[in-house]
C-alpha positions in Angstrom: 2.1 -70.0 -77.9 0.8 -73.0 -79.4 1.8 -76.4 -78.5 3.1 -78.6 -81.9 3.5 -81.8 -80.2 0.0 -83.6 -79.8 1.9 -85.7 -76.1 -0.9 -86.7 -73.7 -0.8 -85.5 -69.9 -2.4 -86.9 -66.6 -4.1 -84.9 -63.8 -2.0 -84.6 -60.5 -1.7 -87.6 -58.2 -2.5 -85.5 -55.0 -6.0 -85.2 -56.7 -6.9 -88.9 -55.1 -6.2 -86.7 -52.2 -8.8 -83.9 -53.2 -11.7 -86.6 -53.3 -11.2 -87.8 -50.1 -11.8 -83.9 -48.5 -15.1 -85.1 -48.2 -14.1 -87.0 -45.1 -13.9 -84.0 -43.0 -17.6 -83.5 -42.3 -18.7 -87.3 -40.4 -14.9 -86.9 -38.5 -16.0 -83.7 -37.4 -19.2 -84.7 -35.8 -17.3 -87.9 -34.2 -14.7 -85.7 -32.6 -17.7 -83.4 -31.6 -20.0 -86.0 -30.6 -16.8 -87.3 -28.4 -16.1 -83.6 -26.7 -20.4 -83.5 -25.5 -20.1 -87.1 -24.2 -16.8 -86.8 -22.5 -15.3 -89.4 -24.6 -18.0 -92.1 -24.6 -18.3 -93.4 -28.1 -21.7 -95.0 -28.8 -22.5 -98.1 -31.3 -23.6 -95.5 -33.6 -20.7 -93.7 -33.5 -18.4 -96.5 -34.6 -20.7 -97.7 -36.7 -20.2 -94.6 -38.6 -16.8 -94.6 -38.5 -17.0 -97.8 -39.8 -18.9 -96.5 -42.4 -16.2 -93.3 -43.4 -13.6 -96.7 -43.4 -15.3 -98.6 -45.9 -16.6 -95.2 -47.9 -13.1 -94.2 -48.0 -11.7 -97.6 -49.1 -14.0 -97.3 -52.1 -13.6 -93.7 -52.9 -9.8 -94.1 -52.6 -10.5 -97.1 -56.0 -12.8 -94.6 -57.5 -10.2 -92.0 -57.7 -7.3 -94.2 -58.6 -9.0 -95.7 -61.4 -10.3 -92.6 -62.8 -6.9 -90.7 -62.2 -5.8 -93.4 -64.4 -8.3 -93.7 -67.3 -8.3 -89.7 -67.2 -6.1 -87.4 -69.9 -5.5 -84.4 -71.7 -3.7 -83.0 -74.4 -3.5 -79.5 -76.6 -2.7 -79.3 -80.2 -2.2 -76.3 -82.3 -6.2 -76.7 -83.2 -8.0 -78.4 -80.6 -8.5 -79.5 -76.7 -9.2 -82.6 -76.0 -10.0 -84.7 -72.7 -10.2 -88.1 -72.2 -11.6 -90.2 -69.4 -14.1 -93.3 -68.5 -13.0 -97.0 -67.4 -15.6 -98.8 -69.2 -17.3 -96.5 -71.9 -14.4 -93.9 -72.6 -15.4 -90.6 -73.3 -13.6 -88.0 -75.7 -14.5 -84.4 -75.5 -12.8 -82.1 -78.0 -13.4 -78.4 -78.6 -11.5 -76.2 -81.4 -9.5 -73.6 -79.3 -11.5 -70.9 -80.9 -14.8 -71.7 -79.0 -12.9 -71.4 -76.1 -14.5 -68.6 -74.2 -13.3 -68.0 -70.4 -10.6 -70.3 -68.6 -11.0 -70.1 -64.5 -8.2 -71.4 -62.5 -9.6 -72.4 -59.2 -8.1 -73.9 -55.7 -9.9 -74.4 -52.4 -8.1 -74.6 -48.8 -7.8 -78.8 -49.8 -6.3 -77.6 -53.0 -3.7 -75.2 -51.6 -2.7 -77.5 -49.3 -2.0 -80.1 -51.8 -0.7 -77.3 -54.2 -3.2 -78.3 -56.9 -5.8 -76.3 -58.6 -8.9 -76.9 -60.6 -8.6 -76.0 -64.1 -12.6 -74.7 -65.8 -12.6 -74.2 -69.7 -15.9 -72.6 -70.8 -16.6 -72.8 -74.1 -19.4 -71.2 -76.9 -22.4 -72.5 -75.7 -21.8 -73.8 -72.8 -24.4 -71.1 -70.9 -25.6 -74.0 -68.9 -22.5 -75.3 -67.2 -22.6 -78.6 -69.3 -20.3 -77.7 -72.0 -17.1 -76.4 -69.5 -14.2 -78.9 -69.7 -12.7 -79.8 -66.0 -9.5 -80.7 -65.0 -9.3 -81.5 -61.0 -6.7 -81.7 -60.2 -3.3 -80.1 -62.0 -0.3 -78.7 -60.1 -1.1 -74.9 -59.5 2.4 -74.3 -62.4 0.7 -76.6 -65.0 -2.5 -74.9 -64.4 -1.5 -71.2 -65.1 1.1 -72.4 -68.1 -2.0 -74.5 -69.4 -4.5 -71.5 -69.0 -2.1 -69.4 -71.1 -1.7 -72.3 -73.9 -5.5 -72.1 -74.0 -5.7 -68.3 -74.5 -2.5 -67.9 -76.6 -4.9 -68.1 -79.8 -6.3 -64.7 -78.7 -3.5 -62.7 -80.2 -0.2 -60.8 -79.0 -0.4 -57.0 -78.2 -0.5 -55.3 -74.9 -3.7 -54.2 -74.2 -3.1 -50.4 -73.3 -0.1 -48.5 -71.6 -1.7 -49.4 -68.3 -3.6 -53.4 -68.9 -4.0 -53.2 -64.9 -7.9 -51.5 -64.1 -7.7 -52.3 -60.3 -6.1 -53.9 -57.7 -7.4 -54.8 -54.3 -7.3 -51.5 -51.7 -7.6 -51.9 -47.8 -10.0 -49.0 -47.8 -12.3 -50.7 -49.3 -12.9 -53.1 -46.1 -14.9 -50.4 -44.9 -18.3 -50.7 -47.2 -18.0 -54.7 -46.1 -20.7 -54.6 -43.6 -22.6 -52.2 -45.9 -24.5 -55.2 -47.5 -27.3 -57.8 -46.8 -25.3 -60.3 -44.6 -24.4 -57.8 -41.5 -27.9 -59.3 -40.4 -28.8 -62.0 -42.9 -25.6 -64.0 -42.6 -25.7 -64.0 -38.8 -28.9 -66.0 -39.0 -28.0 -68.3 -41.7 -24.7 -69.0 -39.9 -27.2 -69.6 -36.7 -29.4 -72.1 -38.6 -26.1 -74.0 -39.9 -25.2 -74.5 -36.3 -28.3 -75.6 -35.3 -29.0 -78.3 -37.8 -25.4 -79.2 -37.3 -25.5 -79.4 -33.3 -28.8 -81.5 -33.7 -27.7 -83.7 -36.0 -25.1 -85.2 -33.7 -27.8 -85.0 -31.1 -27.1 -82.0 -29.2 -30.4 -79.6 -28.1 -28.7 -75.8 -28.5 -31.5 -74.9 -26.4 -29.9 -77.3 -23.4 -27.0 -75.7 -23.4 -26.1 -74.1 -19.7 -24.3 -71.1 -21.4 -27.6 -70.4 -24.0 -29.6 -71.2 -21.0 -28.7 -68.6 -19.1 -28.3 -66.2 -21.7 -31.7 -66.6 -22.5 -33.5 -66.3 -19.0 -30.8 -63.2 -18.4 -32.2 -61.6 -21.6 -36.2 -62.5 -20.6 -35.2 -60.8 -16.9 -33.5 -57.5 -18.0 -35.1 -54.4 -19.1 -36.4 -54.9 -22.5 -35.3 -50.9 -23.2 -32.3 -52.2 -22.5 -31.5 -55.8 -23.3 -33.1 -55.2 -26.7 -31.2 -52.2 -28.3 -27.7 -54.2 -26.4 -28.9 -57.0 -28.6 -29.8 -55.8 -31.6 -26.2 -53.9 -31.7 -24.8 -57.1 -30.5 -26.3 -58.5 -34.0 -25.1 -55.7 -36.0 -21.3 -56.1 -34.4 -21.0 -60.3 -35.0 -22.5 -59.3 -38.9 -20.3 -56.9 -38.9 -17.1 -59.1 -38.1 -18.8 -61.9 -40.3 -19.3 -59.6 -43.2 -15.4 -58.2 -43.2 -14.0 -61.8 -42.7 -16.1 -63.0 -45.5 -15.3 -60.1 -47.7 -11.3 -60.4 -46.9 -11.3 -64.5 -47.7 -13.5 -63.5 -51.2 -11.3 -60.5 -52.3 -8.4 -60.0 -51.1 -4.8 -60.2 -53.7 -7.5 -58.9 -56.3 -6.4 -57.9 -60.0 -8.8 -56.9 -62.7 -6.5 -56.7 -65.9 -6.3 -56.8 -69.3 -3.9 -59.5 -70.2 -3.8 -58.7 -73.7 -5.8 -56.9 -75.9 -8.5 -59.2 -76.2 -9.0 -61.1 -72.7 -10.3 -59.4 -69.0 -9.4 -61.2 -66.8 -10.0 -61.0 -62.8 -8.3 -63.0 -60.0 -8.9 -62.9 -56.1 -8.8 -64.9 -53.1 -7.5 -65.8 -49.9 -7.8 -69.0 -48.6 -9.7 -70.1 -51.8 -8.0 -68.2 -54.9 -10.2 -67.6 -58.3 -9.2 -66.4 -61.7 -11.7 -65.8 -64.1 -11.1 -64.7 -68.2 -13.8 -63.3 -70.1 -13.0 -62.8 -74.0 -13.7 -59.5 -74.9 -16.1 -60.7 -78.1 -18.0 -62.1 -75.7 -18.7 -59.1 -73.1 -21.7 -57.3 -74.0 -21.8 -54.9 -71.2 -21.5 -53.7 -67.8 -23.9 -54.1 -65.0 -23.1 -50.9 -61.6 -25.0 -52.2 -59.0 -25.2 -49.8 -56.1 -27.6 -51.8 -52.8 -29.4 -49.2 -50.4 -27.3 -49.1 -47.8 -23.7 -49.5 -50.3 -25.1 -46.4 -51.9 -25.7 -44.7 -48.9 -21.7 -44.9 -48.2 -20.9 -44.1 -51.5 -20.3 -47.2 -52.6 -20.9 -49.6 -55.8 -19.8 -52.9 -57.0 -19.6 -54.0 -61.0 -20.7 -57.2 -62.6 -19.9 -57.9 -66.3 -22.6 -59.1 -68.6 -21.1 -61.5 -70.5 -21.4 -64.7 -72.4 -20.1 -68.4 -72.0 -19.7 -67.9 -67.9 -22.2 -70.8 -67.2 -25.7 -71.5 -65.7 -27.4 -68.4 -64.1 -26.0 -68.7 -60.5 -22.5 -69.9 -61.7 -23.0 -66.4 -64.0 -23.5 -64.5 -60.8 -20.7 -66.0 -59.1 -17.7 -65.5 -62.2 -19.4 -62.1 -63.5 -18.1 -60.2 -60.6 -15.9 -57.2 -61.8 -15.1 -54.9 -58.3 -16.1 -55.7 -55.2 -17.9 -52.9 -53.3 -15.7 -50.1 -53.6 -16.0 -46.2 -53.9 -18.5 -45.6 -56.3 -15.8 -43.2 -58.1 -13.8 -46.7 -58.2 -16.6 -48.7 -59.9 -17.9 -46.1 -62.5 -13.9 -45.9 -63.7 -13.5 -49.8 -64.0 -16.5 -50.3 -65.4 -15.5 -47.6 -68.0 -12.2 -49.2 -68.2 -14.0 -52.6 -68.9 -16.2 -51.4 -71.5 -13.1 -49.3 -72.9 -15.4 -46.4 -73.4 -16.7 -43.7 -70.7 -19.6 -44.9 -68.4 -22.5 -41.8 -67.5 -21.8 -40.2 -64.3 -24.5 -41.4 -61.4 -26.1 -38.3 -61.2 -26.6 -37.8 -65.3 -30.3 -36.9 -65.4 -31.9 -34.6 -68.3 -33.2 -31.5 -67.2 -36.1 -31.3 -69.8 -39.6 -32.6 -70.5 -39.8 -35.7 -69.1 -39.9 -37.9 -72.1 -37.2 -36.1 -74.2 -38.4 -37.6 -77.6 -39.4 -40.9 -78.7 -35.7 -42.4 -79.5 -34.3 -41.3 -76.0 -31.0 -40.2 -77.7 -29.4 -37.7 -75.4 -26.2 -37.7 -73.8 -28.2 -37.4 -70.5 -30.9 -40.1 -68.7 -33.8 -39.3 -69.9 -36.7 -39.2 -67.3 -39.9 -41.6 -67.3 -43.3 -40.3 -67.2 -44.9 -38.6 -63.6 -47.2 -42.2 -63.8 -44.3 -44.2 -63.2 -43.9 -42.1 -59.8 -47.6 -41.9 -58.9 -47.5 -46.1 -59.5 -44.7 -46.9 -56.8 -46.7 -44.6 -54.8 -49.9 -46.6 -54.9 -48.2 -49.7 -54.4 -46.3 -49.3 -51.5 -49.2 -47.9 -50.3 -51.4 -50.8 -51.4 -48.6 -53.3 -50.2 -47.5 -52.1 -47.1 -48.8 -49.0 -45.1 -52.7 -50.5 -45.7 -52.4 -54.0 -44.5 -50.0 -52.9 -41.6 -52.4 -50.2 -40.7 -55.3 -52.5 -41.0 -54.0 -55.4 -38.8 -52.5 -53.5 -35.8 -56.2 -51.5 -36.0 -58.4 -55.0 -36.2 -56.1 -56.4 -33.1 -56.6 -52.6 -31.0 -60.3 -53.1 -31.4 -60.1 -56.6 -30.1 -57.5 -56.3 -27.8 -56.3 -53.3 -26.3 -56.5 -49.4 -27.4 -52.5 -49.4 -27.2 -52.5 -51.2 -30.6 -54.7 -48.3 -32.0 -52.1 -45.8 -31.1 -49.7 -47.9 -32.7 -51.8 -48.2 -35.9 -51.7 -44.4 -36.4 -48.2 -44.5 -35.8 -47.0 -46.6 -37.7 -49.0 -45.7 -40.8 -48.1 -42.4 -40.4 -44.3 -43.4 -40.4 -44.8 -45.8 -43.2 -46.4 -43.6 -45.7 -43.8 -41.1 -45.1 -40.9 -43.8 -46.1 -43.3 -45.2 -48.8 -43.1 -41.7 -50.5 -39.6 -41.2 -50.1 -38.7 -44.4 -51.4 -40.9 -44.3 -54.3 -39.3 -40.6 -54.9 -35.6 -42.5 -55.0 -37.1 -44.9 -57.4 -38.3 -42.6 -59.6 -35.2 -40.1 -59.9 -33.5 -43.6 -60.3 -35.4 -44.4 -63.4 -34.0 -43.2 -67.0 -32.5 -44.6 -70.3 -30.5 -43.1 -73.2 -28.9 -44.2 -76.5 -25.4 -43.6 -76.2 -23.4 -44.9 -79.6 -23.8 -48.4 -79.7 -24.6 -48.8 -76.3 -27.7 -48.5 -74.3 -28.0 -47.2 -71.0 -30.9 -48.3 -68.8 -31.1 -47.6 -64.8 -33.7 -48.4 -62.3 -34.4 -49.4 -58.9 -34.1 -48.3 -55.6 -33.3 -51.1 -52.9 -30.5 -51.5 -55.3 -30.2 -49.2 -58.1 -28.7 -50.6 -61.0 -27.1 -48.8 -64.4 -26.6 -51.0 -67.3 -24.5 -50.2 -70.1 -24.9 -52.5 -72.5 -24.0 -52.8 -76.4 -27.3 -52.7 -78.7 -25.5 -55.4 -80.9 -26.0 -57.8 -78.6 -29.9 -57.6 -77.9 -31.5 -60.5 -80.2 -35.5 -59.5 -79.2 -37.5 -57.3 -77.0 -40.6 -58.2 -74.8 -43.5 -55.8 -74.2 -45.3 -56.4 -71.3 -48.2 -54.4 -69.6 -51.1 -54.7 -67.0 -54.5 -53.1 -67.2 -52.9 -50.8 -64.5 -50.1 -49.9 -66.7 -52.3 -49.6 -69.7 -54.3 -46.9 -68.3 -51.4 -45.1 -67.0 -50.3 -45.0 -70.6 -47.3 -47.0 -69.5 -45.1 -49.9 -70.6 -41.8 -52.5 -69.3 -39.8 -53.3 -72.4 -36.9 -56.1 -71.6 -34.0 -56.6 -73.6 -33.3 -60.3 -74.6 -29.6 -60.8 -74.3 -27.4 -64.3 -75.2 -25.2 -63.3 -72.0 -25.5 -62.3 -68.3 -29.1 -62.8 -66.8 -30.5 -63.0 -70.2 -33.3 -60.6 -70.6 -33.0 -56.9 -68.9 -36.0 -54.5 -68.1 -36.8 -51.2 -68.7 -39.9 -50.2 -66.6 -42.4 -47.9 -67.2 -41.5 -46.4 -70.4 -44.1 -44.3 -72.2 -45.9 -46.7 -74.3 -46.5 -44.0 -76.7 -42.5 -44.4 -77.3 -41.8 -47.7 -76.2 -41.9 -49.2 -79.9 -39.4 -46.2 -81.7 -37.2 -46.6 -78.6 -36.6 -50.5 -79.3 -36.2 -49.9 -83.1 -33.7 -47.4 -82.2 -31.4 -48.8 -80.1 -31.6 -51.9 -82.3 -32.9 -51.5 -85.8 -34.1 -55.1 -88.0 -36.2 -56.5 -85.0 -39.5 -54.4 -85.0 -39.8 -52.4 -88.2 -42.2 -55.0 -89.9 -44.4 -54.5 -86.6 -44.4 -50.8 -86.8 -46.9 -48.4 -88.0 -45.2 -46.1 -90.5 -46.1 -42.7 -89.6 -47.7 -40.4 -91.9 -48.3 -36.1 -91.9 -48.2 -34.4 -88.7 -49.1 -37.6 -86.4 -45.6 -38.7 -87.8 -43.6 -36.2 -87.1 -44.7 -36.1 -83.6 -43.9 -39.6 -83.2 -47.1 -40.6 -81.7 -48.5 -42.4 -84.1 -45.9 -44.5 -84.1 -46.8 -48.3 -82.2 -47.3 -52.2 -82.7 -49.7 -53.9 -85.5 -51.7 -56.3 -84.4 -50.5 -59.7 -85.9 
C-alpha cells in the first residue's frame, strides 16, 4: 500500500559503521606483515597505521555528516532522496518509472543488520539513474521495497507464484563451469600480488620451495597427472564453496502478478525484482562442459537492470541446474512454453523464408562447411605448422608430434563444428522469436518480437560467397543487440520483416510473378 503521509526518514546509524569496512584490507597486511617478521614492526608499518588512524578519523566525519544531510521519503506519487552538505541534491522519480528494487547486504551488512536498498528506474540502463540507500535496517528495507512495488497491482500471480527454490542436487554441476581451473589461478595471482605487496617473495617460501624442487625431481608421468588432478580437486572445492555462498536460500517467485522476483545468498544475500513490462525474454545458456552433465542455467533479458556487467550480474534466473529444471523456469518466467533442446526440423534445411514452424529450423550446409574451415584455418594449421618448423630445426620428435597432434585436432575441429551446426536454428513462435547458436556454450533465446527496435545485417566477402548472412536483433534490454549467424541471405530480409513487421518493408523489394512466390526475389534496396 501507498504511504499518505509525506514524513522524511534517515538511513541507519550503523551505516557510519559500513564505511569504515574498508579498514580491513591495510589491518590485514599489518597483522600479516607482523606474523613473517615475528612481531617486528618496521617504520613503515606504523607509519601506515598511522595513516589507517588519521584515514579513519576523516572517514568517520565524512560519514557522520553525510548520514546527517542524507533523507528519504515516499508519497503516494513519488520517491524522493535527499542528500549533500554544501550543494544539496534532490532526486525524485514518479513510482511508475520504478522498474526493479534489489535489496542487498554483504558479510559487514549482516553483521550490523543493515542492508543496501537499489531502486532502478526507466532509463537508468547505465547504472546512473538507480536511487541508493546504504544503509537501512534489513525490516525497513523489505517494508520499503514493498511500498515501492505496491503501485504494481494486487492479485496473486498464479495458484503456485513460487518457480524454484534452491535444491542440494544441484551442487553437483558446480564444478561443471570455467572456474574448476580458471578460479584456482586467479585466486593464485590474488595471493601473490597480495604476499608481495607486504613484501613477502612466495617463491622464498620453505614450504613452496620444496614443493617445487619435489615436483622438478619426481617422475614427470607421475608428478604431472597428480598435479593436474590436484588442480581439478582445489577448483573443484573452490567452485562448490563459491556456488553455495552465491546461491544458496534461493527463490525465484512471482510476487504478484506483475513482478519476478529472485533472492539468494549466503553470507551476502541478494533480491532482485524485475517488472514484468519490462522482461522481453529469456536467455538458456547451456556451457560445454554444463551441457555435457545435463545441465543449464537461465538469465532474463530484461530492461532497467543497469550497465552491461551489473546486467549480467542481476539477470540471473537459475543457477546451473538440470537442464529439465531451467527449460521449466524459463517457461514459467516467460509464462508460455519454452522449445524442447532437442526441437530441430526434419525438412529441407531452410524451411521457407519466414522460418515459421513450430520446430528450429536448420541453417544452410555453408554455415557447417565455414566452422569447418576456420577451425581449421585457426587452429590445426598454425599448430601443425609450428611444432613441424621447430622438428626441422630441432629434433625429429617434434615432427612426430606435428602429425599427431594435427591428426587429433582436425578430428575435434570437425566434431565441434558438427555440434555447432546442429546447435544452429531459429523459428517464429507467436510473438516470440527463438534463436539458438553456439557450441562452447550453446545458447536458446526466446525472446518477444515487440521488443526488437532495428536489425543489423552484417556480412564478409567470405560470407557473401557462401550465400550467407548474421542478422542481430537490436533490443532496449539485456546485452542489447542478439545474433543470428549464418542465415540464408536469400531469406535473411523476409525473416526480419516477419518476426517484426514496420522496420524493413520500405527496404524491401516487392516480389512480383513466380520469383515472388518463391520468395527469392525478395532482398534489400540499395539506399
Amino acid at each position: 500500500m501507498h504511504r499518505s503521509d509525506t514524513a522524511r526518514r534517515r538511513l541507519d546509524p550503523r551505516t557510519l559503521l559500513v564505511h569504515c569496512g574498508w579498514m580491513g584490507a591495510p589491518l590485514g597486511s599489518l597483522v600479516l606483515t607482523a606474523l613473517a617478521t615475528g612481531g617486528r614492526i618496521t617504520t613503515g608499518a606504523w607509519l601506515t597505521l598511522a595513516a589507517v588512524a588519521a584515514s579513519f578519523a576523516l572517514v568517520t566525519a565524512i560519514g557522520l555528516v553525510r548520514w546527517a544531510r542524507t533523507d528519504f521519503r515516499v508519497t503516494d506519487e513519488r520517491f524522493e532522496v535527499r542528500s549533500g552538505l554544501l550543494t544539496r541534491r534532490l532526486r525524485s522519480v514518479p513510482l511508475h518509472r520504478i522498474r526493479t528494487v534489489e535489496v542487498t547486504a554483504t558479510p559487514l551488512h549482516r553483521l550490523l543488520g543493515v542492508t543496501v536498498l537499489r531502486a532502478g528506474t526507466a532509463g537508468s540502463g547505465d547504472g546512473a539513474g538507480a536511487l541508493v540507500l546504504d544503509a537501512l535496517r534489513t525490516a525497513e528495507a523489505e517494508r520499503l521495497r514493498a511500498e515501492l512495488l505496491a503501485r504494481a497491482g494486487a492479485g496473486a500471480a498464479a495458484d503456485d507464484p513460487v518457480l524454484a527454490r534452491f535444491s542440494r542436487r544441484w551442487l553437483r554441476y558446480a564444478p561443471l563451469t570455467f572456474w574448476v581451473v580458471g578460479g584456482v589461478f586467479v585466486v593464485a595471482g590474488a595471493v601473490y600480488r597480495t604476499l608481495h605487496g607486504i613484501g613477502i617473495e612466495p617463491w622464498k617460501i620453505g614450504v613452496v620451495r620444496h614443493a617445487w624442487a619435489a615436483f622438478g625431481s619426481g617422475m614427470l608421468w607421475l608428478t604431472v597427472p597428480a598435479a593436474l588432478l590436484a588442480l581439478v580437486a582445489l577448483g573443484s572445492a573452490g567452485a562448490l564453496v563459491l556456488y553455495v555462498e552465491n546461491w544458496w536460500n534461493y527463490r525465484l517467485e512471482w510476487t504478484d502478478a506483475h513482478t519476478l522476483r529472485v533472492s539468494h545468498g549466503l553470507l551476502t544475500p541478494r533480491s532482485v525484482t524485475i517488472e514484468r513490462a519490462r522482461l522481453r525474454g529469456v536467455l538458456l545458456r547451456e556451457p560445454l562442459l554444463l551441457r555435457a552433465g545435463g545441465g543449464a542455467l537461465v538469465r532474463a533479458v530484461a530492461g532497467g537492470l543497469g550497465n552491461r556487467e551489473e546486467n549480467r550480474r542481476r539477470s540471473a534466473l537459475l543457477p546451473p541446474a538440470p537442464r529439465g529444471e531451467a527449460v521449466r523456469v524459463a517457461g514459467g518466467a516467460l509464462q508460455s512454453p519454452f522449445p524442447a533442446p532437442e526441437l530441430w526440423n526434419s525438412g529441407a534445411p531452410e524451411p521457407g523464408a519466414s522460418g515459421a514452424s513450430e520446430a528450429l529450423a536448420r541453417h544452410p550446409r555453408a554455415a557447417l562447411r565455414r566452422r569447418r574451415t576456420r577451425g581449421l584455418l585457426c587452429a590445426v594449421l598454425p599448430g601443425t605448422a609450428a611444432l613441424a618448423a621447430l622438428g626441422a630445426a630441432f629434433t625429429p620428435v617434434l615432427l612426430h608430434c606435428a602429425w599427431i597432434y594435427a591428426l587429433l585436432s582436425t578430428a575435434a575441429v570437425r566434431w565441434l563444428a558438427r555440434d555447432a551446426y546442429r546447435s544452429l536454428g531459429h523459428a517464429l513462435r507467436g510473438r516470440h522469436l527463438v534463436i539458438r547458436a553456439g557450441t562452447f556454450s550453446r545458447d536458446t533465446l526466446v525472446l518477444q518480437r515487440a521488443a526488437i527496435v532495428g536489425w543489423t545485417f552484417t556480412t564478409s566477402p567470405f560470407t557473401r560467397r557462401a550465400g550467407l548472412v548474421t542478422l542481430t536483433a537490436a533490443v532496449a534490454a539485456g546485452e542489447d543487440g542478439y545474433r543470428l549467424p549464418d542465415l540464408a541471405a536469400r531469406h535473411a530480409p523476409a525473416l526480419a520483416s516477419a518476426a517484426a513487421p514496420g522496420i524493413l518493408e520500405e527496404f524491401l523489394l516487392q516480389p512480383t510473378g513466380d520469383a515472388g512466390r518463391d520468395g527469392a526475389a525478395a532482398g534489400l534496396r540499395s539506399r
